[in-house]
N, C-alpha and C positions, 0 to 999 in steps of 0.2 A: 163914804162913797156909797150910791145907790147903786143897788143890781137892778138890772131886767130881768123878769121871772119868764121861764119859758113857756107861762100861756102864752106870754103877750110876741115873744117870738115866732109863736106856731101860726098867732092868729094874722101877723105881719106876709108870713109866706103864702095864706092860703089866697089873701086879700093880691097878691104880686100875681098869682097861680090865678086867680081871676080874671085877673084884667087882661093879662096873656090871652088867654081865652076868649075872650070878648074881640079883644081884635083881632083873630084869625076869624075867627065867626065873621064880623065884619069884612073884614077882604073875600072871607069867599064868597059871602052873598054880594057883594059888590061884584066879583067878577063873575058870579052867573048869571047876574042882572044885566050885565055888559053883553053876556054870551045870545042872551035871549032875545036882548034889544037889538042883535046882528044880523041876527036868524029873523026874524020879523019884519026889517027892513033888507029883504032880500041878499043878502049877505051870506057869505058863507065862510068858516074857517077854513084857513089859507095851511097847508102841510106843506112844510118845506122837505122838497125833495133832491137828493143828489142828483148832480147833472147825467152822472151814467145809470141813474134808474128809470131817466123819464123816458115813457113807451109811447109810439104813433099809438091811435089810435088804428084799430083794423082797416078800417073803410078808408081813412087818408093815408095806410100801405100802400092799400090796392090800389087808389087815383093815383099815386108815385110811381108805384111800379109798372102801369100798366096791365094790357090783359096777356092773360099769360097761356092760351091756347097754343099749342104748336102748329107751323103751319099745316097743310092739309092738303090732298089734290080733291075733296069736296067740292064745290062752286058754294053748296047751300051752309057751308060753316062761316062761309065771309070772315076766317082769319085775321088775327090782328093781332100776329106775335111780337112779344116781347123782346126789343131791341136788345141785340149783344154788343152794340158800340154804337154812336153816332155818324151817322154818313161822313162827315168829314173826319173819323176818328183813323190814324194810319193802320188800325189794324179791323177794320171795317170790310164786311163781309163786301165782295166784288163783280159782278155782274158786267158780260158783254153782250150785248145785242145785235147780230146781224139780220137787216133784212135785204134777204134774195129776192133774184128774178125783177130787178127795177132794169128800166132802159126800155120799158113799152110806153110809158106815159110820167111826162112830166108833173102829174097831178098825184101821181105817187110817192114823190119828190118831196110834193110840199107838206104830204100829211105827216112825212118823216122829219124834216125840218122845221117842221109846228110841236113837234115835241122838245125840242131844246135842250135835248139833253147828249152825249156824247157818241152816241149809237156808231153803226158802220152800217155801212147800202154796197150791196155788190152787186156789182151792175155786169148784167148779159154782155156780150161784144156784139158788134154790127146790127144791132136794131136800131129803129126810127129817133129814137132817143138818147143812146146810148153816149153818147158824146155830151151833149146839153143838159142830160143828166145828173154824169159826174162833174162836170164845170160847179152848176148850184149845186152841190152836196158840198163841194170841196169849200167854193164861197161862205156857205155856212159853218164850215166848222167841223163839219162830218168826215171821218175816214171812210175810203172810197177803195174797194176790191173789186178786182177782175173777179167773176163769175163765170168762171172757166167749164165749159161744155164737159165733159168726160164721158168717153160710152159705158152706158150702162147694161146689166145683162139683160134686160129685157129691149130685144134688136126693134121692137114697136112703137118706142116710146121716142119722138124727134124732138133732139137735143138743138136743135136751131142751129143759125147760122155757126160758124167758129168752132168747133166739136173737133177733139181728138179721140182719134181714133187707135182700139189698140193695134190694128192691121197698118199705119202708117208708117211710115219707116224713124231712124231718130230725125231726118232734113224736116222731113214734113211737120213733124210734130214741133220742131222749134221754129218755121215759120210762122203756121199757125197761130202757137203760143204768142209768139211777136207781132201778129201783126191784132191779134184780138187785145192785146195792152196798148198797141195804139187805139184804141178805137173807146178806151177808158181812160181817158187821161189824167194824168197825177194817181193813181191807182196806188198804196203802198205795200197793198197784200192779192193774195189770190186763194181763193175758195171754190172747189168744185161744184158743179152744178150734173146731178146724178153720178157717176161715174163710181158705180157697182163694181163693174166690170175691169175700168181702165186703173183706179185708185188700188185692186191688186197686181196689177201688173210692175214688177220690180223695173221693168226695161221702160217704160211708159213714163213711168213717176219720176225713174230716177233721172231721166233728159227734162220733165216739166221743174224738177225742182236746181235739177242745175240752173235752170233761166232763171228760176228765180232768185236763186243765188247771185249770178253773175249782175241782175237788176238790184238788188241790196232789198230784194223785199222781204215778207214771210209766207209762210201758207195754214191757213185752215183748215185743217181736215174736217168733213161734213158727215164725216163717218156714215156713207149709206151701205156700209159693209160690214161685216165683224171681219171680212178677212183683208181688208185694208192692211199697207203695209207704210203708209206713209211715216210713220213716226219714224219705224228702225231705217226709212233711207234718208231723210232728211239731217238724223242724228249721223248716218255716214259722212256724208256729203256737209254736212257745216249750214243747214236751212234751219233758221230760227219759223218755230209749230207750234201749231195749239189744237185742241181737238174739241166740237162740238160735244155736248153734256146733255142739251135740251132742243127736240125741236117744239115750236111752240104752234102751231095750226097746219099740225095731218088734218085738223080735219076746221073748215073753215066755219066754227059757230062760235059767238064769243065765249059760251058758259066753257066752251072746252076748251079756248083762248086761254079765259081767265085761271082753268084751272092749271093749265102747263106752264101759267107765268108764276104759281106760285109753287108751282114744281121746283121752275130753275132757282127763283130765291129759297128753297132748302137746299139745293146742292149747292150753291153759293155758300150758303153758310155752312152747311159740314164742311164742305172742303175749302173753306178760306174764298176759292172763286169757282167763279162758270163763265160757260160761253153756252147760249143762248141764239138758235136761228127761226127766225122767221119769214114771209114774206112780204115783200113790196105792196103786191095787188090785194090783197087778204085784209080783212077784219083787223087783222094784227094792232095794226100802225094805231088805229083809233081806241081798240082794248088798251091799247099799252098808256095811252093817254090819260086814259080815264083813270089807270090804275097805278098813276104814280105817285099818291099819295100812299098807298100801300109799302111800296120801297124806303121811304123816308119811317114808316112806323115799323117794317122791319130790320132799321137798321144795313140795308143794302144800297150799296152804292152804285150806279152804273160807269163804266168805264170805257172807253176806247178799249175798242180789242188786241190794238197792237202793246196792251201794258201787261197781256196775259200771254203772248206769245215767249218760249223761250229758245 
């Protein structure tokens, strides 16, 4: 029997140890070749990445999220807060709008009604309109309030036809009240008109809101007082209130329109909702038009007033 000597063993392994060698050399240059040919034809190596590590990009954040300014009583920030829920969302910030002092012109009527959206119009008693007024608002859609006269302290200021007065007795005062809801008809709330003076009056208030009680309506407080006392007698008496938050044109220019409407959508949003007054004959109606795409970008909804009353 022959042996194998172990040159010829050694020189066996080195020849095995080569050629190993020879093909790894080969693959790798094969796959750099591949690398280079990828890269050259616009290609790039693909990193597989976990599904919870992949990041937006910055810039498609901020397209997603929107702009994130808060609102502002500015005019010159033009605002464009970031929505805390969508308008139809059930816990979407709430907005009411009343606009006062309508029943002089039915062309006030319509620029209210051109906005299409759920507003309330309080309409004066016994003027030229008053009646024709709340017909088309009610037609449309719109909640429709007495506009109830109330005297205010300043004895110069004429509260027009229908006014109570704090010097009237309680008969007087609950004709009056009766006979200026005639004169608005289908009406389901009442909001005063000035009544500084009368809205403190305990003996005043508390016979206007019993009518309104025994009519199934609510009331608005306009708050033209800090010493108002409507809430604590309404809450006696069993009158479902709600109290003004914003007026929106003290002073009649739009830039200052626009800025007190983006008053009331921040206190809408801090406090969940607001009620919001304006006027009939004013700027208002056509500011609020133009700026309802504003509402929809912050998230605010407008509502019927009677949904904020409690």
């Amino acid at each position: 029997m022959s042996r194998r000597s172990p040159g010829r063993r050694t020189t066996r392994g080195r020849t095995v140890a080569a050629f190993i060698l020879v093909v790894v050399v080969a693959f790798a240059t094969g796959w750099w070749l591949a690398l280079q040919h990828q890269t050259l034809s616009g290609g790039a190596p693909q990193r597989v990445t976990r599904p919870e590590a992949v990041r937006t990009p910055a810039s498609a954040r901020s397209r997603a999220a929107g702009p994130t300014p808060a609102l502002t009583d500015s005019p010159r920030a033009e605002p464009r807060p970031q929505p805390v829920a969508s308008p139809t969302h059930p816990s979407a910030p709430r907005l009411a709008i009343i606009f006062d002092d309508a029943g002089g012109s039915l062309a006030h009527i319509e620029d209210i009604i051109a906005l299409d959206r759920p507003v309330a119009v309080a309409i004066l008693p016994h003027l030229a309109y008053s009646t024709e007024a709340a017909r088309r608002a009610r037609a449309a859609g719109l909640e429709v309030l007495l506009h109830l006269p109330v005297e205010p302290e300043d004895d110069t200021k004429a509260m027009g036809p229908g006014g109570v007065l704090t010097a009237m007795d309680d008969a007087e005062i609950r004709a009056v009240v009766r006979s200026d809801l005639d004169s608005v008809p289908g009406a389901v709330g009442i909001n005063n008109h000035m009544g500084s003076k009368g809205t403190a009056d305990y003996r005043v208030m508390r016979v206007i809101l019993d009518i309104v009680r025994g009519a199934g309506l609510f009331y608005v407080d306009s708050v033209t007082t800090p010493r108002t006392i409507v809430a604590p007698v309404a809450e006696e008496i069993g009158v479902r209130t709600a109290a003004r938050a914003v007026f929106l044109d003290n002073e009649n220019d739009e830039t200052a329109i626009r800025r007190q409407v983006f008053r009331a959508m921040t206190v809408a949003r801090e406090r969940g909702s607001a009620i919001a007054i304006g006027h009939a004959q004013r700027l208002t109606p056509r500011v609020v038009m133009a700026m309802l795409p504003e509402f929809d970008r912050a998230g605010v909804v407008l509502v019927p007033v009677s949904t904020l009353v409690k």
